[in-house]
N, C-alpha and C positions, 0 to 999 in steps of 0.2 A: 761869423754869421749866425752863428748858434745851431741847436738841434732842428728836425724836421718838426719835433712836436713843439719849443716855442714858437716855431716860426707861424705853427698852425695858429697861433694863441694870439700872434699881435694884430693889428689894425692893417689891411693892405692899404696904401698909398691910395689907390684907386676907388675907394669907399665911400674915402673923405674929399677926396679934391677933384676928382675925373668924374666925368657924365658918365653914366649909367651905363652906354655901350663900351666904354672902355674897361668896368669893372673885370670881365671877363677876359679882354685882352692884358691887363697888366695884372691877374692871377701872381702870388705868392712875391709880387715886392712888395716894404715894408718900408719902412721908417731906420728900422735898423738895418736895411741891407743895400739902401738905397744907393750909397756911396762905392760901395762894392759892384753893384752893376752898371754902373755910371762909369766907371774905370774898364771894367769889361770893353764895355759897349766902344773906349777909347783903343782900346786892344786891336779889339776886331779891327776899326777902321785903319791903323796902322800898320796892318796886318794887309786889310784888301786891298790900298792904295797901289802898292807896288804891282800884287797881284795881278788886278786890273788892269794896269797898262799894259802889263807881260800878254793877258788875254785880247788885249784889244791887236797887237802884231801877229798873234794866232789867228783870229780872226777876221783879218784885214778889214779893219773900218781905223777910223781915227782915235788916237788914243785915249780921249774924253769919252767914248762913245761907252764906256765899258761903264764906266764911271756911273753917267745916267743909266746903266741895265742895272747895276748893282743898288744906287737908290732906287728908283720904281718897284725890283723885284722885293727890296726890302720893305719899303712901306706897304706894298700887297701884301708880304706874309706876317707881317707885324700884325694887319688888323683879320686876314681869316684863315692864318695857318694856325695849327695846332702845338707844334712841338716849339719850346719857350727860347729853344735856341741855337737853333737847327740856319743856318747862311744862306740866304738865295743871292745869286748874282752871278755876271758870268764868269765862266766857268772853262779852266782848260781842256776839259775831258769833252765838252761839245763841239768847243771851239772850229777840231778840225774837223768834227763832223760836216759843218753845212758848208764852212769857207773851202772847202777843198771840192764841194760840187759846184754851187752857187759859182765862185768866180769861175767855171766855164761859160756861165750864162754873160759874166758883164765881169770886167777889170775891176780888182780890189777898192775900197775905199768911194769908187766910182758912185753918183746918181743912183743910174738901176741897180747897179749892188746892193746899196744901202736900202734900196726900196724893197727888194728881194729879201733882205735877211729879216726886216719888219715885219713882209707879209709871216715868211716861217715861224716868228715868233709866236704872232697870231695864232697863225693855226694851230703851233704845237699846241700852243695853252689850251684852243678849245678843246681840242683831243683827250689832255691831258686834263681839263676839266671835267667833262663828260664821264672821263674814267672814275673820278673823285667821286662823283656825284650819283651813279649807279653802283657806285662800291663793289668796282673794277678790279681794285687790287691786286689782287689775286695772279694777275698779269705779269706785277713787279719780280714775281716767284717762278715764271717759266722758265727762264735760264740758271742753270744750274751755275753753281760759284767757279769751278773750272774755267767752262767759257767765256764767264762774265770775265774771269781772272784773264785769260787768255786775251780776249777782245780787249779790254783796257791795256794791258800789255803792247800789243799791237799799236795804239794808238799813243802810248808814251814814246815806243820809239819811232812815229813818224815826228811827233813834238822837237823830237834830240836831232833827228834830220834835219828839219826844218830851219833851226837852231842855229846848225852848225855854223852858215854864214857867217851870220852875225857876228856868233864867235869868235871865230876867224877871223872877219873882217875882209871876207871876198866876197865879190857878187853870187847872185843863189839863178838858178837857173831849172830847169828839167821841174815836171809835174809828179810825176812817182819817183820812191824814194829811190831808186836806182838812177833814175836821171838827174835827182839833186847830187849824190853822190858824185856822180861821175862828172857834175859843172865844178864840184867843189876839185876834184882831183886836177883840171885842168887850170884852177884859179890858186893851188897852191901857192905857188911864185911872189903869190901877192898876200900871203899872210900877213899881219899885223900881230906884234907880238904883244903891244900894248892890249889888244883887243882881247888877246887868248889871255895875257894876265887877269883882267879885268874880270871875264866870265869865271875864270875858276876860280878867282881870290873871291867873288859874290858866290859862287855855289860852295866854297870851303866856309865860308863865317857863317851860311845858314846850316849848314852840316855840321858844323863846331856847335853852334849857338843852340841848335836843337837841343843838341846833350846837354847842354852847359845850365839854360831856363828856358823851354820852349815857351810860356808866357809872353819873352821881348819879342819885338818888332825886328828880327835881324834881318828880315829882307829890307825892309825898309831904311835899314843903317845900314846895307850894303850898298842898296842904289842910290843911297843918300854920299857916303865915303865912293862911290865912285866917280859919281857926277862932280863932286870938291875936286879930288883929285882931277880929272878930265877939262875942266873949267879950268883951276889952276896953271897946270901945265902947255896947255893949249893939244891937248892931246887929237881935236881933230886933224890934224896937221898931220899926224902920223898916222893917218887908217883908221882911226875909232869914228865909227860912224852914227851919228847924236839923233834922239829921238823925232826930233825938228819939231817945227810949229805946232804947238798943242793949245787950244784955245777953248775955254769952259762954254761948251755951246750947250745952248737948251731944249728943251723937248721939240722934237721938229715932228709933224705929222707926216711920211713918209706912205703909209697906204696908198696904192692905187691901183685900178683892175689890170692883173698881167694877162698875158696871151697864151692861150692854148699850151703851148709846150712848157711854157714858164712855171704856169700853175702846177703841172703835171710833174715836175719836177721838184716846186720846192712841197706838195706833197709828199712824194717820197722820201723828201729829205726828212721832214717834218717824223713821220714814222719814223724814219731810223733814229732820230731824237729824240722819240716818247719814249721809246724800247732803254734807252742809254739810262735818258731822266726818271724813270719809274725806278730801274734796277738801283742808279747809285743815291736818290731820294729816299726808297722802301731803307736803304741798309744803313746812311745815315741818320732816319729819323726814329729805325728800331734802336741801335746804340747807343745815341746818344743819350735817349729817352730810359736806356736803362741804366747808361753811366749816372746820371742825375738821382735815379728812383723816379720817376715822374710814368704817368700812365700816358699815350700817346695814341692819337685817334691818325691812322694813316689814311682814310680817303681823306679827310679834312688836310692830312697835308696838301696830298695829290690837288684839291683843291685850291690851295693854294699857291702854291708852284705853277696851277693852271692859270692862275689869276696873274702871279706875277710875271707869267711867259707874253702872257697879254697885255699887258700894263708898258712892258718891257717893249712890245711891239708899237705902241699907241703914240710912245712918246720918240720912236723913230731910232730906238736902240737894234738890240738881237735877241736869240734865244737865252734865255739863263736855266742854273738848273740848281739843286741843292750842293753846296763845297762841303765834303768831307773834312779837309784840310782846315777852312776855316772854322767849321763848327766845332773842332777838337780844339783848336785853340779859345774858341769861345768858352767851353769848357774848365779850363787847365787856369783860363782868366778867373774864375770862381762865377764865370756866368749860369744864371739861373733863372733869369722871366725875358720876359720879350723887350725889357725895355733897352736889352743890349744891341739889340739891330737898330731899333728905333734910333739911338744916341749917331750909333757907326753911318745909318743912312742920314739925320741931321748934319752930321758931322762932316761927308762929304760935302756936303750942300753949303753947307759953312765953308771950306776950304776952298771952292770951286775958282776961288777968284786965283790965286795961288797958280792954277794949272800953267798960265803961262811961264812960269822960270821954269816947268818940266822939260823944254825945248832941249836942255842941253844934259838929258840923261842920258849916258851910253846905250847903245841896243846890246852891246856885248854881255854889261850891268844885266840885262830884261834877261838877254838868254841866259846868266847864268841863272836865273828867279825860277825862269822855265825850264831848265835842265832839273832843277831842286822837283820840282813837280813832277815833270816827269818818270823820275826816282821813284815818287809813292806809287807810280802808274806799273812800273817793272817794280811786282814785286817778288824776286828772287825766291823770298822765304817761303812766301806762298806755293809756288811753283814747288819747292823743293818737299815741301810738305803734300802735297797734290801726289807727287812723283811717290815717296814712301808709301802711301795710302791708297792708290791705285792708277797701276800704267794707262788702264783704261781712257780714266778721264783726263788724264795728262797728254794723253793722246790727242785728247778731244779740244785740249784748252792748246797744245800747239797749232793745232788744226788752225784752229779760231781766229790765233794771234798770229799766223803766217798767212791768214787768210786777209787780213785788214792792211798789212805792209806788204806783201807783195802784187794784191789785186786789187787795193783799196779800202776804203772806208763803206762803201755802200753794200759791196760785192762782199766784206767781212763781214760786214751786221747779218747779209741772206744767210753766207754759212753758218753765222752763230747760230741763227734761228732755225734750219737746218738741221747742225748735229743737238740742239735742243729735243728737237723734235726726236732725233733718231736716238739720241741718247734715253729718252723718258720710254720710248716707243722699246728699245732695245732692255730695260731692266721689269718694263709692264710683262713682256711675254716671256722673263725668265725668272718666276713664281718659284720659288722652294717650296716642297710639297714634305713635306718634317714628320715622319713618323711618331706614335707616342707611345706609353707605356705608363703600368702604373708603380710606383714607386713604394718598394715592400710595406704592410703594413700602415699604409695610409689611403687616402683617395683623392691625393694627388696625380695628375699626369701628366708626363717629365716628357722632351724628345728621347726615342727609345736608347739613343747610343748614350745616354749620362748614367751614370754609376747606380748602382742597385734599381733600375727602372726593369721591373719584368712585362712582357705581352700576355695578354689577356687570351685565352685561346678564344677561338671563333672570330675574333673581335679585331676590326683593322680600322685606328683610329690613327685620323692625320690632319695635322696644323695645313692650311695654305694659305701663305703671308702675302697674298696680295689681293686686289681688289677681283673679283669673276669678269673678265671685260674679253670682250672679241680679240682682244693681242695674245689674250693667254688660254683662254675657253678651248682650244683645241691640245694644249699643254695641258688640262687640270685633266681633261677626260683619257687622254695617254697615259698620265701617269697613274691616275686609277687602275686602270688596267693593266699597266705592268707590274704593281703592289699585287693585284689579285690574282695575278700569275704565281709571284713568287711565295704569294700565302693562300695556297687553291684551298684548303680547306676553313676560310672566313664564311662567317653569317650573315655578319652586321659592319656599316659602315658607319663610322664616326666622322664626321666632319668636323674640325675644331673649328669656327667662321669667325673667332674675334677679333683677325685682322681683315676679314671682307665688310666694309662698308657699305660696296658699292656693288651692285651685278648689274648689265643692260640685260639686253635684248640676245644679243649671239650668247651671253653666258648664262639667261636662264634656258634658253634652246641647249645646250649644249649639256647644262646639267639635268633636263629632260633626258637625254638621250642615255646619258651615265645612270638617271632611276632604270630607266626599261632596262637597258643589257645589264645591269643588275640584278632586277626582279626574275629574267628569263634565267639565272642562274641561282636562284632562289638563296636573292642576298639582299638584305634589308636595308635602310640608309635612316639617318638622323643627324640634326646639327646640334651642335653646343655651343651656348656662349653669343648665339645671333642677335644683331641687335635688334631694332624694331621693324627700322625700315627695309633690311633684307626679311625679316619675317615678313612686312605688306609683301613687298614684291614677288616672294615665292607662294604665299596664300591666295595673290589673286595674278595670277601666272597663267598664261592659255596651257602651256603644258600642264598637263593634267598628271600628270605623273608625278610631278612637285608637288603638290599642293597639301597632301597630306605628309608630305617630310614629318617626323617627329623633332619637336623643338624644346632643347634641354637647357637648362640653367648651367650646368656643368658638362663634362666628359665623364664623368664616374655616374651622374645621374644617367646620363642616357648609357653607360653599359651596363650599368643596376637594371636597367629597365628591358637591356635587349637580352639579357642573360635569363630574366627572370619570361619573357615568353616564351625564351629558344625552351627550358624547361617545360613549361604547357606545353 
């Protein structure tokens, strides 16, 4: 492909032969690379094929249905997503999110099912537009990676439950995972051994093949060598239970006004989908974006992904969301502009006729595709690195992820959002307040306990690394006061502010109240280091006792400054 700087140098594709609005959409192909992302784009689709039908049994809709979400979502993000090669389409991480509410409203694959998971798409997308579009963002970053960690976890191992049947080759029964459990315990008897081969020889050659070229298509060659074998043998015959009638159906409009409690439901479902799609969208299209070097505008994804959830909905599919999984192998392809979805969505499209011989894929083949998924979803290493780094949040991210397998999927999104809450809430009100000192023979100021850092007499200068907010404001003003306890004979108070950006309302009252019982002890205050908008904020401040704070470039300038009055 050459370097980034010839590449900058040649003619793009899109200059010479594409309309004008495409310019922009087919950014950095070339003449020389073209063949390179052409082969990509063959990748990928080889890649989603399997994929998608594994999604479409998560999902319960038809197994074509996944197919058209993955075109639709592709050709929406091709023309106003931003990242060049970042996968929309569905998606296992959603999957169970809405089929596991939704079909309480109406039986899988059903009429109103399928009307129901369109409407959701819909909605998500405007949601999730909306968010793109007021550069929302900002949203995707309220779960901390624990619980994100945690909650996907949770939802890989309902995937493996779900699964199990299949595997197996026994009927699946019970709605939580304790009750599939326990149909499968009683359906033992009727194992298929055919079927348990099947699923773990498909999940060993994609776990082999990873290592071996993650590039290949091994899912694909394993539902492909299973189905041969299955076919050949006559293996339904023995318990291997076959994907059945798959028929390449077309865009169906599927919208129409639900009822009161319908709406209200796939509402909420809708939210606990935005929540899922923003967090693994934001983290897929930050990665990727910097595996490549490329700069990436993420409401413009959000945008995107809003468009395609819509698109997706219009043409009578489900929700989609951005694949992790896919876009890495997009990647590892030598993918690099958008025209590698463009090909992969073509390319289904081109294929579609085909769908019929799917009829006789194993489902055992699908589950082991979906146990392989499932895997990136339990991520062990993660977990065990979480654990080393703090019990706390390990805490937080079991929490999470027993919260979504033993109560569900709706009721685990509440707690995620929950210990979100209590977790940001929980490290706001517990500010480290860091002593300082100056550091011999210089006019640096160190925290007091580092090596040759002496205190300044009179002088009580102290770092607080957090924002001044109502969670901590009664915390900043305590421990002020128990420093001025332990150093009664201070003048002046230093405030180091380079890590407060931010003060409301409870923390300029609060640090009002810290000038006064200061001044009554005839003890001085000043900041260092503030930036501009903490300096508005305390200059035009109803306490009046702020407002003349002294405001210092440094810590050594403002105890230059209080040393040389204490003197006068």
């Amino acid at each position: 492909m050459g370097s980034g700087k010839e590449a900058d140098r040649r003619t793009p594709i899109g200059s010479r032969v594409s309309p004008r609005g495409l310019n922009e959409t087919l950014l950095g192909l070339t003449r020389e690379n073209f063949p390179s992302q052409l082969l990509a784009g063959v990748t990928l689709l080889a890649i989603a094929i399997p994929e998608q039908l594994a999604t479409s049994q998560l999902a319960g809709v038809p197994a074509f249905t996944a197919m058209i979400a993955f075109i639709a979502a592709s050709l929406a993000f091709f023309f106003v997503g931003s990242n060049p090669i970042m996968s929309v389409g569905a998606d296992s991480t959603i999957a169970p999110l809405f089929a596991v509410v939704l079909v309480r409203l109406a039986p899988a694959s059903s009429v109103v099912y399928l009307e129901l998971v369109a409407a959701a798409a819909v909605v998500t997308g405007l949601i999730i537009l909306a968010i793109g579009l007021f550069k929302l963002g900002w949203i995707a970053d309220f779960l901390s990676l624990p619980i994100v960690a945690g909650f996907l976890g949770g939802i890989g191992v309902i995937i493996i439950v779900h699964q199990l049947p299949r595997a197996l080759g026994v009927n699946s029964g019970g709605e939580s995972v304790f009750g599939r459990l326990n149909s499968i315990v009683h359906h033992l008897n009727g194992v298929s051994a055919w079927s348990v081969g099947i699923s773990i020889a498909t999940l060993a050659l994609m776990l082999v093949g990873e290592r071996i070229n993650p590039k290949l298509p091994w899912a694909l060659g394993g539902v492909f060598a299973a189905t041969l074998i299955a076919a050949t043998m006559s293996l339904a015959r023995h318990g291997v239970a076959e994907l059945g009638t798959v028929s390449a159906g077309v865009p169906t409009w599927r919208l129409h006004w639900l009822g009161g409690h319908q709406w209200s439901v796939v509402i909420t479902t809708s939210v606990t989908l935005v929540i899922v799609i923003l967090s693994q969208t934001a983290a897929t299209a930050r990665t990727s974006a910097d595996a490549i070097g490329v700069a990436d505008n993420l409401s413009r994804d959000f945008v995107g992904v809003g468009l395609s959830n819509i698109a997706a909905g219009l043409v009578g599919a489900f929700p989609v969301d951005a694949s992790p999984a896919r876009t890495t192998v997009t990647r590892l392809a030598g993918g690099r502009t958008k025209l590698v979805g463009l090909v992969a969505a073509l390319g289904a499209i081109l294929l579609s006729p085909l769908a019929k011989y799917a009829h006789m894929i194993p489902l055992a083949a699908l589950a082991g595709v979906l146990f392989f998924i499932a895997g990136r979803l339990v991520k062990l290493s993660q977990f065990r690195s979480i654990w080393q780094t703090s019990r706390i949040e390990f805490a937080l991210s079991m929490v999470s992820g027993l919260g979504v397998v033993l109560l569900g999927v709706e009721e685990g999104i509440a707690i995620a959002v929950g210990l979100a809450i209590l977790d940001q809430t929980w490290h706001s009100a517990r500010p480290r307040m860091v002593e300082m000192g100056r550091r011999k023979d210089t006019t640096s100021w160190e925290p007091y306990d580092a090596h040759a850092v002496e205190r300044v007499d009179h002088i009580l200068a102290v770092l607080f690394d957090k924002n001044l907010l109502f969670a901590n404001a009664d915390g900043f003003r305590r421990e002020i006061h128990e420093l001025l306890v332990k150093y009664p004979h201070t003048k002046h108070l230093i405030v180091d502010a380079v890590a407060i950006s931010e003060i409301d309302y409870t923390g300029l009252v609060r640090l009002g109240q810290v000038v006064e019982d200061l001044v009554k002890d005839h003890v001085s205050v000043s900041f260092a280091r503030a930036n501009e908008d903490l300096r508005r904020a305390i200059a035009h401040s109803n306490e009046k006792a702020i407002r003349h704070i002294g405001m210092f470039d440094s810590v050594d300038a403002a105890a230059v400054d209080a040393l040389k009055r204490m003197k006068d």
